[in-house]
N, C-alpha and C positions, 0 to 999 in steps of 0.2 A: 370190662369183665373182671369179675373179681378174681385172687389166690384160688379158693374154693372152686368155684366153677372152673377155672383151666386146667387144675387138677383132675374135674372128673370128666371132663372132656379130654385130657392127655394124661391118662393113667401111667402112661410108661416115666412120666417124669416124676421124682420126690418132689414134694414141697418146698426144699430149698433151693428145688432143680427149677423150679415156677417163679421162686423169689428172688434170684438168681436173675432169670430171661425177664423177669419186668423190672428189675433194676437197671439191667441194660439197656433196656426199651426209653426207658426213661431219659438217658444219658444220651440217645441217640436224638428224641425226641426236645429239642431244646428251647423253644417256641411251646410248648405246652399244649399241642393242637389235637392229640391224641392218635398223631400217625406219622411217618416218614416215607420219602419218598423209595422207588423203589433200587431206585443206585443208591440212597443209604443202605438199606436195608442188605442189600450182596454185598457191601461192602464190607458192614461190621459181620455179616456170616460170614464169609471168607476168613476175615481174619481171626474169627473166634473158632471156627470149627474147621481149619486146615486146609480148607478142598478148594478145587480148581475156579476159576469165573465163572466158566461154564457150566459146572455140574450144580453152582448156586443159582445160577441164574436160571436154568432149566427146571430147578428144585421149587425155583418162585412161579415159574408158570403154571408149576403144577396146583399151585397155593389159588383159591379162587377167590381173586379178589373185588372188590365192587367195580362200578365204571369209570370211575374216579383216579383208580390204578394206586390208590394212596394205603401203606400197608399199617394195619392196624397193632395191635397188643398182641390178640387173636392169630393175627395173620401172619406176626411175627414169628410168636410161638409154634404155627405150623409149619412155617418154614426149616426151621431149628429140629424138629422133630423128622421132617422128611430125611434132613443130614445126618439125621442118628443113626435113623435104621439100618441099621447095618447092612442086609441083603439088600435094600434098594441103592443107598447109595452107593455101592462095590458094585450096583448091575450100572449105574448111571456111567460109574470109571471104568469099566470096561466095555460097558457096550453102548455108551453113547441114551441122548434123554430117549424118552420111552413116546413120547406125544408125536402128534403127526406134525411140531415143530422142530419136533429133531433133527440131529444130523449124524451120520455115518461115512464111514470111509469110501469111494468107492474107485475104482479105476479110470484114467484115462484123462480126457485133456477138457480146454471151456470153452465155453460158447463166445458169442460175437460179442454179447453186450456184455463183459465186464468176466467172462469166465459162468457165465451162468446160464442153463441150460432148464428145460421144464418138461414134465415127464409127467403122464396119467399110474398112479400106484393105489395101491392099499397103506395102511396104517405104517410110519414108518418103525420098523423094528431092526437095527441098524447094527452094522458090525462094530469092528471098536474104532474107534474114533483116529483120526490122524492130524496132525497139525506141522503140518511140512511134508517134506521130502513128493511134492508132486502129486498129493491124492485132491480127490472130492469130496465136497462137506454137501450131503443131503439133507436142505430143510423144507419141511412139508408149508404149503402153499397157503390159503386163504381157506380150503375146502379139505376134508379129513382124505379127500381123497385125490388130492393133488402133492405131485413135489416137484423141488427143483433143486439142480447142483451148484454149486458153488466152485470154483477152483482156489482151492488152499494155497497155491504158491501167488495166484494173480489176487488176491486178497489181502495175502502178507506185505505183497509188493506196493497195493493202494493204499494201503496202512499206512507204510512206511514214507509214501510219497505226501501225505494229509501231514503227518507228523513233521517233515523238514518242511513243507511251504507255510504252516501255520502257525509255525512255533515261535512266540513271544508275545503272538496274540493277545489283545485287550482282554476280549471276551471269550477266545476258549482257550488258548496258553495254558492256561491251568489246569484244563485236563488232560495235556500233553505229557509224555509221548501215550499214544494206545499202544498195549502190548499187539505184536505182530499176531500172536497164536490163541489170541481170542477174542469174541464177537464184541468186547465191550465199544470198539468203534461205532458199532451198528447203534449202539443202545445210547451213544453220546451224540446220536443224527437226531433224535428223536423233536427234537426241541428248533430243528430249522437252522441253527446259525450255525454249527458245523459244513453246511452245503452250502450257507448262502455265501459265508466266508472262502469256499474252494472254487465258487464260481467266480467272486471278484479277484480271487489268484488269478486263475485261465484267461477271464476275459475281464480287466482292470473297469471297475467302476458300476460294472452291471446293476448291479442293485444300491441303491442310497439306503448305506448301513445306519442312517436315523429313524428311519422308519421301522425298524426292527424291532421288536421285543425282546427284551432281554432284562437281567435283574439289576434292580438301582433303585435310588429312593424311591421313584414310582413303585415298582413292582418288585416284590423280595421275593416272592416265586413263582416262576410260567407255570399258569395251568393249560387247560386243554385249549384253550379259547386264543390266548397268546402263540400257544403251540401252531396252532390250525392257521391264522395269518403268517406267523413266519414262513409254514412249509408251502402255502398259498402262491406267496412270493416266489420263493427257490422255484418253486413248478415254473409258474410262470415266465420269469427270469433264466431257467431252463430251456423253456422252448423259445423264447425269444434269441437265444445262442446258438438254436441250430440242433439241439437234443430232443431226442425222439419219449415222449411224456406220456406216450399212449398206457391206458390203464395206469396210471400211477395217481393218487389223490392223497392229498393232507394227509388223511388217514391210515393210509398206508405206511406211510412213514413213521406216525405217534405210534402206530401197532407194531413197529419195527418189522416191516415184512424185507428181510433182508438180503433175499433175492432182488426184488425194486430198487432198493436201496444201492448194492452195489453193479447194479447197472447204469443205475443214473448215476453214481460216482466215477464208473467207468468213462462214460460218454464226456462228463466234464471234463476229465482230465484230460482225454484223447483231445477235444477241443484247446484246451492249453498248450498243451508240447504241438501238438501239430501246427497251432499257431505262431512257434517261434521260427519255424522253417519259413524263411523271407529271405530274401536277398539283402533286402536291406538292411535285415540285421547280420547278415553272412553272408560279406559280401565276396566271398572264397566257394560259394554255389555255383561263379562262376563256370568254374573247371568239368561241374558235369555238362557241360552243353555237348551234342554229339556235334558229330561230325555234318556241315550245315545245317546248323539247327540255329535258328536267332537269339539271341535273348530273350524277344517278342513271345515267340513261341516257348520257349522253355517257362516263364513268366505263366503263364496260362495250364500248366498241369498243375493237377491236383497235390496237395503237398506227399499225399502217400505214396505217387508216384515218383517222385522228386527223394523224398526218405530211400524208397527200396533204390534207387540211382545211386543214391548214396553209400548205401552197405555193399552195392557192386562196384563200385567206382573204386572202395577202398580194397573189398578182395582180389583186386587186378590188380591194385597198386601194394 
């Protein structure tokens, strides 16, 4: 699309304002292919137009883009323009995105699988937003009239736990650390090897990281196709670990449904730490045995049982 035509499609911008956004475009564009993907594309808005991960990335879903998810010239320039307007973007920072993929503050504590809870609603229209101190982040579901919560503190905390076990990584290293206070974790799941690499943290060797897809001479960038096997894998290699995979597919995932998402990061993790509680690796578990209890028998409860023994055993001592 030409200067001319973006012009009379984005009246609000001058011509240098146009010539300007496709010289950037260009610069982003470096491969010549006439698009970027969509974590380029938040990335140089963020930094060119000040505003938070969130209120860009919520700004891009608004942007309608083909199936491809690949952002054009066009798509660009819609993006950049959403950020401008003034009254939308000041409602985005105070009161959270406007789509029924938004999220809002709301009270109170999370659910079993990962802090995440699911709710029958209308359209979400969301108070202002919270990123700590204990709230929940509402984002709408699969259906304009579904949602689910999030817990902001059990989020921060899965964040934080992805970033120390993965860090030096071959293949995601480099997108380390995720900021704790926003979703970009969710949107660096998207591609499979983030989950597939947290599953061979917890349980060592699960998945044979050659068969993966990932970028190299082969392949210089995962499309959907590469996408859809990796996250194929994770599932699979998920439920073969004992994680509960019901309703969750490929798809899911590349769409960043991120309620699914931090459930099944929850479940993995839990499978990790809970799998370090052994005797054999701590062999000082001896001490909680009760009073006629055998080895035998201690040996045989569940580790979660064995954990909370643990947090009693010390508050006695």
């Amino acid at each position: 699309m030409n200067v001319l035509k973006l012009q009379k499609k984005y009246p609000q911008f001058k011509q240098d304002d146009i010539f300007g956004l496709t010289d950037a475009f260009r610069k982003l564009d470096t491969d010549d292919r006439g698009w970027v993907d969509e974590a380029t594309a938040i990335k140089s808005a963020t930094n060119s137009e000040r505003q938070p991960y969130d209120v860009v990335r919520q700004a891009l879903k608004e942007v309608e883009l083909d199936s491809s998810r690949h952002v054009e010239l066009d798509d660009y320039v819609d993006l950049i323009s959403r950020l401008r307007e003034s009254s939308p973007a000041q409602q985005r920072m105070s009161a959270g995105p406007q789509r029924s993929r938004g999220f809002s503050n709301a009270a109170g504590g999370g659910g079993e699988d990962g802090g995440v809870q699911s709710h029958p609603s209308g359209p979400s229209h969301g108070s202002k937003t919270s990123h700590g101190g204990g709230g929940r982040i509402t984002v709408g579901g699969a259906t304009g009239g579904s949602q689910h919560t999030i817990n902001q503190d059990e989020l921060s905390a899965f964040t934080s736990h992805i970033n120390a076990v993965l860090a030096g990584d071959a293949d995601v290293g480099h997108l380390l650390p995720f900021p704790l206070d926003t979703f970009e974790m969710f949107d660096a799941c998207k591609d499979g090897l983030v989950l597939a690499k947290l599953i061979n943290d917890s349980e060592p060797d699960t998945i044979d990281e050659r068969v993966l897809n990932r970028v190299g001479k082969k392949i210089k960038q995962l499309n959907a196709f590469h996408m859809t096997e990796n996250n194929n894998i994770v599932i699979e290699s998920a439920k073969g670990v004992g994680c509960s995979v019901v309703n969750i597919g490929a798809g899911d995932i590349i769409e960043v449904r991120e309620h699914l998402i931090l459930g099944l990061i929850w479940q993995i993790i839990r499978r990790g730490l809970l799998g370090k509680i052994d005797i054999r690796l701590h062999p000082e578990l001896y001490r909680l045995l009760e009073d006629g209890e055998t080895l035998e028998q201690f040996l045989r409860l569940p580790a979660e049982q064995i954990l909370l023994r643990w947090f009693n055993y010390h508050l006695k001592n």
